[in-house]
C-alpha positions in Angstrom: 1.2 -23.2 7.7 3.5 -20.7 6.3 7.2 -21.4 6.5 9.4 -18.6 5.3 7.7 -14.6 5.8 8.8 -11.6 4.9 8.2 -8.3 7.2 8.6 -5.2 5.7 7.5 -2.5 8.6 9.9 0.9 9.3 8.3 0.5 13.1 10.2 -2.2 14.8 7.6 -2.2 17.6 5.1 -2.9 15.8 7.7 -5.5 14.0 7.5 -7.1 17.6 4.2 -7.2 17.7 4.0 -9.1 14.0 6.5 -11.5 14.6 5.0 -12.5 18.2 1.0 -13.1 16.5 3.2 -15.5 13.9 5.1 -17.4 16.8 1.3 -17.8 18.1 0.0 -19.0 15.0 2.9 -21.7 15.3 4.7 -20.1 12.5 9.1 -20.1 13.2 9.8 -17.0 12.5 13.6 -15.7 11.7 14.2 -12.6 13.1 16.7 -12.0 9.6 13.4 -11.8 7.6 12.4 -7.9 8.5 13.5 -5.1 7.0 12.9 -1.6 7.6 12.7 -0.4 3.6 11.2 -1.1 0.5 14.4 -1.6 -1.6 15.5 -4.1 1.1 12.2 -6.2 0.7 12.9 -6.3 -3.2 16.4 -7.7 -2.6 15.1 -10.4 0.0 12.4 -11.8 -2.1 15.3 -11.8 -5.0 17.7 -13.5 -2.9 15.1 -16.2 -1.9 14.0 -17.1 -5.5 17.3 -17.4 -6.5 18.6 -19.6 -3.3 15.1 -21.7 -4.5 13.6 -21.2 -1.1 11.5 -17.9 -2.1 8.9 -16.3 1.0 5.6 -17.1 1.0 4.1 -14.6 2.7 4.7 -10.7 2.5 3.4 -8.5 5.2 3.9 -4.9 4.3 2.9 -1.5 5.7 1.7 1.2 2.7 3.6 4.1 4.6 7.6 4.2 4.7 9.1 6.9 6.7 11.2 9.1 4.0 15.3 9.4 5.9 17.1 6.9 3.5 17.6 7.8 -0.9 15.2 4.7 -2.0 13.9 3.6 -5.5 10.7 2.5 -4.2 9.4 4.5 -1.4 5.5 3.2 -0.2 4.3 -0.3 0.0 1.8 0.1 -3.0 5.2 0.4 -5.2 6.4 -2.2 -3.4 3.4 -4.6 -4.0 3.7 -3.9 -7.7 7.0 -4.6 -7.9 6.8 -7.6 -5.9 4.3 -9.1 -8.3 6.2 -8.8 -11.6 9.5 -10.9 -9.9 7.0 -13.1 -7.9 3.0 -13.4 -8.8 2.0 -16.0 -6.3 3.3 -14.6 -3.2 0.9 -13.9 -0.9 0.9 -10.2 0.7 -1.2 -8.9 3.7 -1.4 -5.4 4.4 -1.1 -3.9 7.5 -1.5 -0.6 7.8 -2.5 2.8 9.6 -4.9 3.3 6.9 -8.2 1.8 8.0 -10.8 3.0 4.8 -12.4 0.0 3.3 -12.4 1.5 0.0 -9.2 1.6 0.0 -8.7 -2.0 1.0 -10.8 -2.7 -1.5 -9.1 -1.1 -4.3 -5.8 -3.1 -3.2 -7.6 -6.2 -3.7 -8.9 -5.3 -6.9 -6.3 -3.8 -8.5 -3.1 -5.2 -6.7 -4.8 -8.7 -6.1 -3.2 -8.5 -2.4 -4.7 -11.5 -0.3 -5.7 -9.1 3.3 -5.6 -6.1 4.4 -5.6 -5.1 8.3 -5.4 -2.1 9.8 -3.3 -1.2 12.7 -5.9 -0.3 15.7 -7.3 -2.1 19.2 -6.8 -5.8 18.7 -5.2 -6.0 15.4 -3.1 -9.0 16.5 -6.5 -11.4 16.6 -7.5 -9.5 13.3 -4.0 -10.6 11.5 -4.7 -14.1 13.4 -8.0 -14.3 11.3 -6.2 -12.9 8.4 -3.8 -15.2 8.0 -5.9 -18.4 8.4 -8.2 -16.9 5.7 -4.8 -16.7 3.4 -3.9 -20.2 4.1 -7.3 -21.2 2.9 -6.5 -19.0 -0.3 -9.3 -16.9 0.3 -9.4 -12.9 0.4 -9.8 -11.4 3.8 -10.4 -7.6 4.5 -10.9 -6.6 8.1 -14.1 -5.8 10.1 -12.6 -3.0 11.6 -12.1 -1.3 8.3 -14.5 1.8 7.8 -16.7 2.7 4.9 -16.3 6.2 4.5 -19.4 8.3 3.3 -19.6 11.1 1.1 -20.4 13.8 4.0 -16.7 12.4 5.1 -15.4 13.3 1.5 -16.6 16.7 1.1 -14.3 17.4 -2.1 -15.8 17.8 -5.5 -13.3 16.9 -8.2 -12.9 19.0 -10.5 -11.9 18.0 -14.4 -8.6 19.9 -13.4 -8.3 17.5 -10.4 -9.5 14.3 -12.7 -6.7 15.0 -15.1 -3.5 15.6 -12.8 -5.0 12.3 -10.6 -5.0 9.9 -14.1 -1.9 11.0 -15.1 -0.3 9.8 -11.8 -2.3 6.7 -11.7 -0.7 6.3 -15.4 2.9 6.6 -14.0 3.6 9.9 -15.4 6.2 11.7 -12.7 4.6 14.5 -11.1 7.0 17.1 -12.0 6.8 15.9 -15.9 2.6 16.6 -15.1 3.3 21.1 -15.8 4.4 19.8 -19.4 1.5 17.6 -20.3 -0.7 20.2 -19.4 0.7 23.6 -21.2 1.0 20.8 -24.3 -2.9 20.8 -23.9 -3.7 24.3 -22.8 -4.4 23.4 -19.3 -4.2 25.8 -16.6 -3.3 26.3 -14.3 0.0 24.2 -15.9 2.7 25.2 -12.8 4.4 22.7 -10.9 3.5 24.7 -7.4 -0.4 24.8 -8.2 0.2 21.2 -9.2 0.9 20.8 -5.9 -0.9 22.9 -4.0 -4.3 21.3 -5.2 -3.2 17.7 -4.7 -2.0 18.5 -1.4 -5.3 20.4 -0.4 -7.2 17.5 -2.2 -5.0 15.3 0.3 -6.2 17.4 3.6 -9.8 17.4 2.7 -9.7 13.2 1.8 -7.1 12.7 5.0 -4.5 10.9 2.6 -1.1 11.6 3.3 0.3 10.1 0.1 -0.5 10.2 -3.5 -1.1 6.7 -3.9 -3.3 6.5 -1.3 -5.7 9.2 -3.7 -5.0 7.2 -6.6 -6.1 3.8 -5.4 -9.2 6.1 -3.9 -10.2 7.7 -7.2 -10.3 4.5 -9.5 -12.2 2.7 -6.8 -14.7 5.4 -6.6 -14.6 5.5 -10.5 -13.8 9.3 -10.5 -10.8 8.1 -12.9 
């Protein structure tokens, strides 16, 4: 069983609710090892490695409310980071977002070891998850959905395409208006930049851009 966990979760309810389904799995939890922001989960796992006791588990939300100046603000940044300092942590997602595609992408591309999503009786679905872990094998939830194309009405254009790859490439967004008038791309401003990956955004029902990037390269439109 897993000795030392890391929570990273802006919600302390639902912090409650994590740490009580660890208690249950017999797991002695120290109420020290949750934090409310990315940056603070970075210096934890840190911390640990350097004390020689580093966490063994990471469960992280994807969405990180916004009221604090961070350097990494969602939990996809914060898996990626994570991995360069530490590769064989193992990290369960547990999150609002409940597409399977998504979940799927994660695993792929992020090599995290579950995904749950927060809904009606996600406490025996992070019970399940966490066995499957301990027996080093992948687990993404039942209760995920597999979303069809009459959900995802949007058709992307090359416009779309382009703007979407150079995010997934780490370009910032507000460098993106440069790139394009380079290469006679239009429209090149920073507002319709953003006006067409928010409406892009509304139509999918992502909130956050990484959230379209990770849905994009699974789907193979980038």
């Amino acid at each position: 069983m897993f000795k030392k966990v890391l929570i990273a979760e802006d919600h302390e309810s639902v912090s409650i609710s994590v740490q009580k389904t660890l208690t249950e799995l017999g797991i002695v939890y120290d109420n020290s090892n949750y934090v409310y922001y990315c940056d603070d989960a970075i210096n934890r796992i840190k911390k640990a490695i350097n004390d020689k006791n580093p966490y063994e588990l990471l469960i992280t939300d994807l969405s990180f409310e916004d009221d604090t100046p961070q350097l990494i603000k969602s939990g996809v940044e914060l898996i990626k980071a994570i991995k360069l300092i530490q590769p064989t942590i193992k990290i369960l997602v547990f999150s609002i977002e409940n597409r399977l595609e998504i979940a799927k992408a994660l695993i792929k591309d992020l090599d995290i070891d579950a995904f749950v999503p927060k809904a009606r009786h996600d406490a025996k679905d992070m019970k399940l998850a966490i066995e499957s872990i301990l027996k080093n094998n992948k687990y993404l939830s039942p209760n995920l959905k597999q979303t069809s194309s009459v959900e995802n009405p949007h058709q992307f254009s090359n416009y779309d395409k382009t703007i979407i790859s150079l995010l997934a490439n780490g370009m910032p967004q507000k460098d993106i208006p440069f790139y394009l008038e380079k290469n006679n791309i239009k429209p090149s401003g920073l507002s319709s930049i953003e006006k067409r990956l928010s409406h892009i955004k509304e139509v999918q029902g992502f909130t956050k851009n990484e959230q379209l990037i990770v849905f994009c390269k699974d789907g193979g439109i980038i």
